[in-house]
VEXMI-854625 format. One line per 2 residues: number of its first residue (from 1); their letters; for each residue x, y, z of C-alpha. Coordinates in pm, 1 decimal, decimal comma, padded with zeros to 6 digits. Layout:
REM residues N
NUM) a) X Y Z ~ ... .
This chain:
REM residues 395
1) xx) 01911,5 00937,7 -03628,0 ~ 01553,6 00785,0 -03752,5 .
3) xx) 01337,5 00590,3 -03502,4 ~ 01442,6 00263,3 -03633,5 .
5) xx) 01801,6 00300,4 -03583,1 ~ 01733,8 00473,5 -03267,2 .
7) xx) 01529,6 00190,9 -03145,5 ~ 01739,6 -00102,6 -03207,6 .
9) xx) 02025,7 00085,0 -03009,7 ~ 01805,5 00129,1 -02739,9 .
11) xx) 01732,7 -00185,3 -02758,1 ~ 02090,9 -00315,8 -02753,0 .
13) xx) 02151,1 -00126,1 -02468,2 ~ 01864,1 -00344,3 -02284,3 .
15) xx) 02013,2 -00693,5 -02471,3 ~ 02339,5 -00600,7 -02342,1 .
17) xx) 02244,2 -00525,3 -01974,1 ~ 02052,0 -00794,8 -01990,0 .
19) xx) 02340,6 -01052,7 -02095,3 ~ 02605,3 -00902,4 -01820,5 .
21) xx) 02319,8 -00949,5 -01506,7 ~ 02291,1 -01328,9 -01652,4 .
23) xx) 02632,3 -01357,9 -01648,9 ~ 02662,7 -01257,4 -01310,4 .
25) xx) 02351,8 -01474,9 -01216,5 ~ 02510,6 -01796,7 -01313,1 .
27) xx) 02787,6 -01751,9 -01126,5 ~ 02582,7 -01694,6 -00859,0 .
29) xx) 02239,5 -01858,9 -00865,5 ~ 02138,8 -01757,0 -00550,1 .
31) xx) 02092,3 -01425,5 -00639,0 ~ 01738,2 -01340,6 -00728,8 .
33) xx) 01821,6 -01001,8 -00807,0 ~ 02080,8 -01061,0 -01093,4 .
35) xx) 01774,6 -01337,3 -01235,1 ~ 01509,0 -01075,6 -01224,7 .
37) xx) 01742,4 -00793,7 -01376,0 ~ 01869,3 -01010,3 -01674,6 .
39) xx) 01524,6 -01131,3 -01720,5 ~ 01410,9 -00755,5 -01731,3 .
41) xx) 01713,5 -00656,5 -01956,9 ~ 01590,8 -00908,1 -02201,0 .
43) xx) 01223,4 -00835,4 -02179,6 ~ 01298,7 -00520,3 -02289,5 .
45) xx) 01503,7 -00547,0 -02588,6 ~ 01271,0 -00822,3 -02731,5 .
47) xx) 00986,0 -00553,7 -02671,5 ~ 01134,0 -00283,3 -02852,8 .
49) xx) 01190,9 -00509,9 -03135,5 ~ 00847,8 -00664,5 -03148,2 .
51) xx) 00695,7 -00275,1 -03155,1 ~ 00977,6 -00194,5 -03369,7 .
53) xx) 00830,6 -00456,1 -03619,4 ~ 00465,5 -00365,4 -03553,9 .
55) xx) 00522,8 00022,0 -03639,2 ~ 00655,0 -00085,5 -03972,4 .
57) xx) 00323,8 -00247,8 -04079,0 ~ 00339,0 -00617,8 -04061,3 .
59) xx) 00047,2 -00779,2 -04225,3 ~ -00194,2 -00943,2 -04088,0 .
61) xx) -00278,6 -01013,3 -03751,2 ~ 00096,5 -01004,1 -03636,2 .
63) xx) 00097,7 -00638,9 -03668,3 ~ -00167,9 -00603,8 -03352,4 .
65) xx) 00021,2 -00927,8 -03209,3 ~ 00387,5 -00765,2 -03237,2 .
67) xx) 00235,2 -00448,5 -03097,8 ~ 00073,4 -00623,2 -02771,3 .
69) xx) 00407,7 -00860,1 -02758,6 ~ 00617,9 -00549,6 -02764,8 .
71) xx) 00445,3 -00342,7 -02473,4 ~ 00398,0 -00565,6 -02273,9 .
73) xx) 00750,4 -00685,3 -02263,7 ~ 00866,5 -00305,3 -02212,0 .
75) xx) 00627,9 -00249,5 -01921,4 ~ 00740,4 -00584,6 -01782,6 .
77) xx) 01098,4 -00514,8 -01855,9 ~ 01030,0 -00224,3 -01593,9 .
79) xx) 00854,4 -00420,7 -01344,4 ~ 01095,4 -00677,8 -01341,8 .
81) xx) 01407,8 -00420,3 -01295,4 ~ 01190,3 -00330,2 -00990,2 .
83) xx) 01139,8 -00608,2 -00850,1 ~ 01533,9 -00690,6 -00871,8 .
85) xx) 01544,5 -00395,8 -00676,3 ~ 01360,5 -00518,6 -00362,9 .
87) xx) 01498,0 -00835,3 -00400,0 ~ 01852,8 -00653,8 -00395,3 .
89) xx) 01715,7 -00442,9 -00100,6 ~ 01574,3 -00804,9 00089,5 .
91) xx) 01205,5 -00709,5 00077,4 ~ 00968,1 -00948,6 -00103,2 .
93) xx) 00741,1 -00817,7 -00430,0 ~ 00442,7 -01041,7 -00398,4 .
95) xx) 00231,6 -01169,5 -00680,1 ~ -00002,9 -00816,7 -00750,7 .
97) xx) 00274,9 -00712,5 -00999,4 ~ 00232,7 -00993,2 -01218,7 .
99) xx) -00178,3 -00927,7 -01239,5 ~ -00144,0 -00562,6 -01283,6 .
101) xx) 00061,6 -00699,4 -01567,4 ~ -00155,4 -00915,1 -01698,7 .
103) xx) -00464,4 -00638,7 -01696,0 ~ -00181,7 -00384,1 -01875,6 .
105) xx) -00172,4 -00657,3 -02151,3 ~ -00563,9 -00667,1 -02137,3 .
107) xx) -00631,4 -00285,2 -02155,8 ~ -00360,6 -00276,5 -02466,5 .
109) xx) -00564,2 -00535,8 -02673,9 ~ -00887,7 -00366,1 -02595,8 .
111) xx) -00737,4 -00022,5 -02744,9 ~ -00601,2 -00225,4 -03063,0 .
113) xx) -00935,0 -00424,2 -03091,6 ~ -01125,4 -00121,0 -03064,1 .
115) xx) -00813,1 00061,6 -03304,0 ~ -00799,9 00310,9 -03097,7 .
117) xx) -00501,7 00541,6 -03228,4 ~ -00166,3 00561,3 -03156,5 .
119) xx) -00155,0 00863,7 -02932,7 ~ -00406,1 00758,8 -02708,8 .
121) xx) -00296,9 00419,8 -02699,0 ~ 00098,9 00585,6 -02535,5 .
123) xx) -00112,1 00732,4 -02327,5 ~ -00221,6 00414,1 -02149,1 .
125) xx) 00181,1 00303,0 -02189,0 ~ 00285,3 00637,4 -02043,7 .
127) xx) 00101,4 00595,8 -01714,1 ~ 00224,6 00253,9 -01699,4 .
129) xx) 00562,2 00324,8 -01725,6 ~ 00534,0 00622,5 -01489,3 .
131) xx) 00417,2 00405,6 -01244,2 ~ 00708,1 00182,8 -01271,1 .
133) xx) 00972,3 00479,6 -01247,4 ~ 00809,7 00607,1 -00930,9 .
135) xx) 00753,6 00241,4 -00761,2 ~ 01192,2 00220,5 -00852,3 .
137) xx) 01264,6 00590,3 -00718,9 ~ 01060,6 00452,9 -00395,8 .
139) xx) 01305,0 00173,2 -00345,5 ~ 01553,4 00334,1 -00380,1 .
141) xx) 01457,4 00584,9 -00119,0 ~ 01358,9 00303,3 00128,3 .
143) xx) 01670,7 00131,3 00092,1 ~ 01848,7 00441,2 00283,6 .
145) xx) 01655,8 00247,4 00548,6 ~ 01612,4 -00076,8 00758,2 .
147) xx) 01840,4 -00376,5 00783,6 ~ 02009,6 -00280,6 00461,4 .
149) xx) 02116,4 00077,3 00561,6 ~ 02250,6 -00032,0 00878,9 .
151) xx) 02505,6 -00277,0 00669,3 ~ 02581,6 -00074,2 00362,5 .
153) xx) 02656,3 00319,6 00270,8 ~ 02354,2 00500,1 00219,0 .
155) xx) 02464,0 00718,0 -00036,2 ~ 02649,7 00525,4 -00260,6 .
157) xx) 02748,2 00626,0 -00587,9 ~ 02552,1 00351,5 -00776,7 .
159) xx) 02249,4 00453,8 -00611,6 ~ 02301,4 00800,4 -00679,1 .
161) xx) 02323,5 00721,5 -01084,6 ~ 02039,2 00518,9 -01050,7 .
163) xx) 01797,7 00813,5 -00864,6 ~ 01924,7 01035,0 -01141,5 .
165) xx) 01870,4 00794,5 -01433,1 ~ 01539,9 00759,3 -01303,2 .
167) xx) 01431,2 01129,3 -01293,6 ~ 01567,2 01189,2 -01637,0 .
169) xx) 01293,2 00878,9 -01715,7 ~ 01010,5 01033,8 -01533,2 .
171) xx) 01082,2 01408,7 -01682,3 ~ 01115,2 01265,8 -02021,9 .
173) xx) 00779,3 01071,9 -01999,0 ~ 00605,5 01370,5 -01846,2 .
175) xx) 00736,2 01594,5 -02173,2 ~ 00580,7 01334,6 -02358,1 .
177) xx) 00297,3 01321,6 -02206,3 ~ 00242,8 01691,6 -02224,8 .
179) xx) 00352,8 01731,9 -02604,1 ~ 00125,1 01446,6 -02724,3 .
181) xx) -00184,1 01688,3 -02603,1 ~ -00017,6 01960,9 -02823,8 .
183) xx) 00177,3 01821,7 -03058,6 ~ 00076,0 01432,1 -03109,5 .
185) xx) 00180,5 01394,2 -03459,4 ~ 00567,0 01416,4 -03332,5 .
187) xx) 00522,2 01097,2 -03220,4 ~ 00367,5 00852,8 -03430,4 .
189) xx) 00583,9 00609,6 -03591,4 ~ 00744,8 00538,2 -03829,7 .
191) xx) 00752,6 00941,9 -03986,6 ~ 00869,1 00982,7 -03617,6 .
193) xx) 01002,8 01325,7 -03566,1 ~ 01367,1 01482,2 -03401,1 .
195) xx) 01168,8 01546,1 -03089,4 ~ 01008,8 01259,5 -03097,7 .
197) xx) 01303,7 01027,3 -03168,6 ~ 01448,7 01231,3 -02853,7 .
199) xx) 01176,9 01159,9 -02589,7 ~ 01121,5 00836,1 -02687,7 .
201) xx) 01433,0 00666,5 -02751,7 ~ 01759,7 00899,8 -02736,0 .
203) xx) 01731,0 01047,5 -02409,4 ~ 01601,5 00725,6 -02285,0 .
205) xx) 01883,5 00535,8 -02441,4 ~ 02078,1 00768,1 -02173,9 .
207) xx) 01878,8 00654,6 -01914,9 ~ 01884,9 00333,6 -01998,5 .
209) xx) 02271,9 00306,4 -01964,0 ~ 02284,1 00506,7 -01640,7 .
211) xx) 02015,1 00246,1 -01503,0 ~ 02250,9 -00027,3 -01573,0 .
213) xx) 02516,1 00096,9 -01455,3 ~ 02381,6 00177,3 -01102,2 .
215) xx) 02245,2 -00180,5 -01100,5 ~ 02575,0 -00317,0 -01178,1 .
217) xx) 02774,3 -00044,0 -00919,9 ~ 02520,2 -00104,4 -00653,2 .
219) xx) 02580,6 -00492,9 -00668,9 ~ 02910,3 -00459,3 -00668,7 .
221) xx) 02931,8 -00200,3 -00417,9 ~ 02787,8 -00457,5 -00177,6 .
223) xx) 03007,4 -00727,8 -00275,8 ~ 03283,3 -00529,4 -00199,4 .
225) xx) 03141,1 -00436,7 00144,3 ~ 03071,8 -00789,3 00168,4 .
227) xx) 03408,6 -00878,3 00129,2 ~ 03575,2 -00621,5 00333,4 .
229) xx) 03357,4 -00695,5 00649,0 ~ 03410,2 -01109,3 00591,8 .
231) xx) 03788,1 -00997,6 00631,5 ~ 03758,9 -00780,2 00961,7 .
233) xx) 03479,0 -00890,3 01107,5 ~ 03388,6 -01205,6 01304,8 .
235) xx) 03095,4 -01336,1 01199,2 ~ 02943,4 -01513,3 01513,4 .
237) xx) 02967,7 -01206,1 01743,9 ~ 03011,0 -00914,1 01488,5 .
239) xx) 03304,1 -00758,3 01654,4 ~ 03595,7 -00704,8 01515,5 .
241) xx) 03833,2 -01013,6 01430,3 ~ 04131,7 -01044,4 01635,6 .
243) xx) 04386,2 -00912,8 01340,7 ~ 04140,4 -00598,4 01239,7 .
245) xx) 04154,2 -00523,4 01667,5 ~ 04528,5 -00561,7 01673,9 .
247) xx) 04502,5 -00323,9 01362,4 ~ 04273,7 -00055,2 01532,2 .
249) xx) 04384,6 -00108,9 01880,2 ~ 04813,7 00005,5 01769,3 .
251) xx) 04716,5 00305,6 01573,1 ~ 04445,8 00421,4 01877,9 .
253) xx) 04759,0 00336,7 02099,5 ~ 05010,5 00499,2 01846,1 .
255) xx) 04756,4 00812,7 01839,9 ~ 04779,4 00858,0 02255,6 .
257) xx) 05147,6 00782,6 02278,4 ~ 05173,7 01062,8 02031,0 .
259) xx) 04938,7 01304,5 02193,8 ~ 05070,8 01255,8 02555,7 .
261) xx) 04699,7 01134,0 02614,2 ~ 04518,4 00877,1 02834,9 .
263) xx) 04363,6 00509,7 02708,2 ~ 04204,6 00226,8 02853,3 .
265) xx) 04236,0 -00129,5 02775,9 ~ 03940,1 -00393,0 02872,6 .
267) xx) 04022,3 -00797,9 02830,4 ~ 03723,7 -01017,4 02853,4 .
269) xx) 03696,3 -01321,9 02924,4 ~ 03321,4 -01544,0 02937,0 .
271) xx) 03286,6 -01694,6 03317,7 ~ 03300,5 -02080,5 03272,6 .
273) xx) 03218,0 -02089,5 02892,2 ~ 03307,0 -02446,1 02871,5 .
275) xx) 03041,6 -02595,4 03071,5 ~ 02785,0 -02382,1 02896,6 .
277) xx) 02881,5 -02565,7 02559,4 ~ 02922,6 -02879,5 02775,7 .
279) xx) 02556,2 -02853,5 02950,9 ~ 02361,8 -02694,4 02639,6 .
281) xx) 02584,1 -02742,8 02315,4 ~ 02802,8 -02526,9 02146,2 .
283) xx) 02470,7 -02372,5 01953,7 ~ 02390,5 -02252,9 02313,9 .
285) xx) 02719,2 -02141,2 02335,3 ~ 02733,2 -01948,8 01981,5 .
287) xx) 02423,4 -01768,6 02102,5 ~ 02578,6 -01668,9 02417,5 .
289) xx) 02895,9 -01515,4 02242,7 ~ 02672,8 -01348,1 01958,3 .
291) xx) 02425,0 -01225,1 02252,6 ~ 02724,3 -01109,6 02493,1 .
293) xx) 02898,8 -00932,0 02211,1 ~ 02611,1 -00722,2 02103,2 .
295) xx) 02622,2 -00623,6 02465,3 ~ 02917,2 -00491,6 02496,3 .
297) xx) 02892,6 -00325,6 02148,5 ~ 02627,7 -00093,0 02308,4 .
299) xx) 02822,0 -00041,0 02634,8 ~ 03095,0 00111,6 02353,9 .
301) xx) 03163,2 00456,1 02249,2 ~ 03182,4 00611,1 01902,6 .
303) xx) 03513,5 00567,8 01863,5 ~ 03591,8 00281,3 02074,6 .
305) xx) 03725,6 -00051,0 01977,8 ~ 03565,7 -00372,8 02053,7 .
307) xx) 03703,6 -00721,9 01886,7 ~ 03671,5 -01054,0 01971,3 .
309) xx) 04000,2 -01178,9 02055,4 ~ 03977,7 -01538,2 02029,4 .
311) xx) 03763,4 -01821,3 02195,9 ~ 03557,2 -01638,8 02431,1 .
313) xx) 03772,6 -01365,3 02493,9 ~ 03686,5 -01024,6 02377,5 .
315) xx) 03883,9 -00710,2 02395,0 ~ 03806,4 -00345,0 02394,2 .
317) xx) 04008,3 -00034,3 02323,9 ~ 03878,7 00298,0 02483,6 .
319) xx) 03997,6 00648,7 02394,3 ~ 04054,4 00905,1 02627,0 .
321) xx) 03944,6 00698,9 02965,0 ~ 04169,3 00714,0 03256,1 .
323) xx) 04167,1 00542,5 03566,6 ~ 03876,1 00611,7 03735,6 .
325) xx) 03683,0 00602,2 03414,7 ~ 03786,4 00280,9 03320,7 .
327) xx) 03661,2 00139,6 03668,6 ~ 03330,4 00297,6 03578,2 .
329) xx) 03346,7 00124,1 03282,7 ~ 03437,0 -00271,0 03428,4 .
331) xx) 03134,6 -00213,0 03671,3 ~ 02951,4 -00125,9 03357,1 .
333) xx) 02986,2 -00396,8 03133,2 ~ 02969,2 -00717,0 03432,6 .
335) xx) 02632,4 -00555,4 03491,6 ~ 02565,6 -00564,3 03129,4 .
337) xx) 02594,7 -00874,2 03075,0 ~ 02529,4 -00982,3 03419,1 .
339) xx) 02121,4 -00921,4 03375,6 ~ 02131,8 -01031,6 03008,8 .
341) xx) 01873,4 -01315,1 02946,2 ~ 02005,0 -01560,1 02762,3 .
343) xx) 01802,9 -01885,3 02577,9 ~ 01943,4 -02119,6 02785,9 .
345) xx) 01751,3 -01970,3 03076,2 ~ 02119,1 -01963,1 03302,6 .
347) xx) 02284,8 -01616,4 03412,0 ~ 02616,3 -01590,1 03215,9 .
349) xx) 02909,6 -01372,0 03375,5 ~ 03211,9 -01215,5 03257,2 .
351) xx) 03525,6 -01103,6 03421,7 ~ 03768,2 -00803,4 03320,2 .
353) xx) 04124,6 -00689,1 03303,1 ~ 04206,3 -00336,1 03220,9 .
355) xx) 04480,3 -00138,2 03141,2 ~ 04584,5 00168,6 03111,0 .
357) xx) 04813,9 00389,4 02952,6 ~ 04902,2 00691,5 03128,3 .
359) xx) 04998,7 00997,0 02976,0 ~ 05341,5 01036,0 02839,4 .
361) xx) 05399,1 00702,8 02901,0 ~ 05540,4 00425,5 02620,6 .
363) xx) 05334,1 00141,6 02637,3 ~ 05318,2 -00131,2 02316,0 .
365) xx) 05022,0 -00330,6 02225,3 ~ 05165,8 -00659,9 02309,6 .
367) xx) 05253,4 -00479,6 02676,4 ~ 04913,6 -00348,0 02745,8 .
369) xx) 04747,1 -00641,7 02645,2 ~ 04971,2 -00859,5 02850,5 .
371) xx) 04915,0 -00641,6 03158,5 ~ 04510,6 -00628,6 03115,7 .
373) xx) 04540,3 -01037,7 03046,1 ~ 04722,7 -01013,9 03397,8 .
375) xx) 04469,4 -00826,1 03571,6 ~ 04201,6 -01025,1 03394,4 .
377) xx) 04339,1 -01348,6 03571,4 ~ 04359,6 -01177,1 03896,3 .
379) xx) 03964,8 -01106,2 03875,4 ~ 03912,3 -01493,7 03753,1 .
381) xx) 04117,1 -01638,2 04021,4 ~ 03946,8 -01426,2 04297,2 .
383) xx) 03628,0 -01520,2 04217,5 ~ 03513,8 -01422,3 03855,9 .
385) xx) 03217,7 -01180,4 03797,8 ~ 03471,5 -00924,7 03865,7 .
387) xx) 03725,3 -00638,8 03713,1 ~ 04096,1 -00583,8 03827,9 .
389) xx) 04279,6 -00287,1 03761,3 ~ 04677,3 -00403,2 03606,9 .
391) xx) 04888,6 -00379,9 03891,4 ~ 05149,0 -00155,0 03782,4 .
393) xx) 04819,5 00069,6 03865,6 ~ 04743,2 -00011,2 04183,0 .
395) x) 04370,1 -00146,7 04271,5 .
């Protein structure tokens, strides 16, 4: 395969990547990453054309023209896939990008005014470009951490193509870089040799197609995980919804019936919720039951269960607790959420039923909720801030 032929695949590989994040951008404008990866997609395939046409001698002054056109588009093309990357990752680029593209595009037509030769003018695009590979490797790296982490896998397979596309990018520009000292005439267009058309276009081609396709996996890996918590979790408190609980909660149950083992069952309910919304709105109130759910959420175990059941009623499944345990645990969470601040400035209070199931007994999920729900109304009758035991239990 010759340069040319080489480069317009290359090229189509960019077009096409280009076309599918567009696609995906309209149907979703608010995503700045899909704008800023079509956009690079695009700058790059016009920028291997335009040096594509410059290498083949155009006359005049579009030759130099083609040849500034063309990379500065690629090195743009690279920023731009970057900065769809911290977009995708929620951290914001800034405007030094666009200068240090803008003083790229100023070096370049300093080395063609001067006609400075082709070898040491890839050197200047070689650093460039390096730069860019690194600056992508970094975010990925720093997406294993922060506020995206917590939400999403941090080794996903998407991101794993894209760290790998990315060191065959930066080893292929360092071979480059190396043979050029050596070897420069392999490179210079359009008498381009087999090593040459390898470094610069084929393996990158290769690269080029993994990159998109980790873009594309990684944006649909968080759809995905989008999707799947919208359906299980509730969104105000993030606990569980009531039908993912119910879900979690029988096969926990199922697993201790099975195993002969103890669990414990906590129902929760929010001590007078109604005249918090009534005295300080139901935004007061939202806070409250996103503030008292991230409560109890720490007061949980890896392993437990917490959902919001409905209203202002939560519920809480715990493994392996048995009686006395599970007291330890009602005294736990009212004092939780007992000296919990909350934005209204007024103490909020819970009170507790629990449950539980004793070993080798048969107990169903409807029957173990139904006796904490009991013992929940016992503790809300007698004076709220409080737990009660069920009283098939005793206490």
């Amino acid at each position: 395969m010759n340069a040319a032929t080489a480069s317009i695949a290359l090229a189509l590989v960019q077009f096409c990547g280009g076309l599918i994040m567009a696609g995906l951008f309209m149907n979703m404008p608010k995503e700045h990453c899909t704008r800023l990866w079509a956009l690079s997609g695009l700058c790059g395939a016009a920028g291997i054309c335009l040096m594509l046409l410059g290498y083949n001698h155009m006359g005049g002054v579009w030759n130099p023209l083609a040849l500034l056109a063309g990379n500065t588009g690629l090195f743009s093309c690279c920023l731009l896939a970057w900065a769809g990357l911290r977009s995708f990752y929620q951290r914001r680029t800034g405007w030094w990008p666009w200068l240090l593209v803008g003083f790229y595009a100023f070096l370049f037509s300093l080395l063609l005014l001067y006609q400075v030769s082709f070898t040491q003018r890839s050197y200047l695009a070689l650093v460039a470009l390096q730069l860019t590979f690194w600056l992508a490797l970094g975010e990925f790296a720093r997406g294993m951490s922060g506020p995206h982490a917590q939400r999403y896998a941090r080794w996903s397979f998407g991101r794993c193509i894209g760290i790998v596309s990315l060191l065959i990018f930066i080893s292929t520009h360092v071979a480059r870089f190396i043979l050029s000292f050596s070897h420069p005439e392999l490179f210079i267009p359009p008498a381009m040799s087999n090593i040459g058309v390898a470094l610069i276009y084929l393996i990158p081609l290769s690269g080029s197609l993994l990159f998109s396709v980790s873009l594309m996996m990684i944006y649909f890996e968080r759809l995905l995980a989008d999707r799947q918590r919208l359906a299980t979790e509730d969104q105000l408190t993030g606990a569980l919804n009531r039908r993912e609980l119910v879900r979690c909660g029988e096969l926990l149950l199922a697993r201790a019936v099975e195993r002969k083992s103890v669990l414990a069952l906590a129902f929760i309910d929010v001590d007078h919720f109604k005249q918090i919304n009534d005295r300080h709105g139901h935004l007061a109130g939202d806070r409250v039951l996103a503030g008292i759910g991230a409560t109890l959420a720490q007061s949980c175990r890896p392993g437990d269960v917490l959902g919001r059941y409905g209203g202002e009623e939560f519920c809480a499944v715990f493994p392996g607790v048995d009686h006395d345990q599970a007291c330890q645990i009602g005294q736990r969470l009212l004092e939780s959420v007992r000296t919990q601040r909350f934005e209204h400035g007024h103490p909020v209070t819970i009170s507790v039923g629990l449950a539980v199931l004793q070993p080798g007994n048969q107990r169903s999920w409807d029957e173990l909720v139904h006796e904490a729900d009991l013992a929940l109304y016992r503790a809300k009758n007698e004076g709220r801030n409080a737990y009660r035991m069920a009283m098939s239990f005793g206490h």
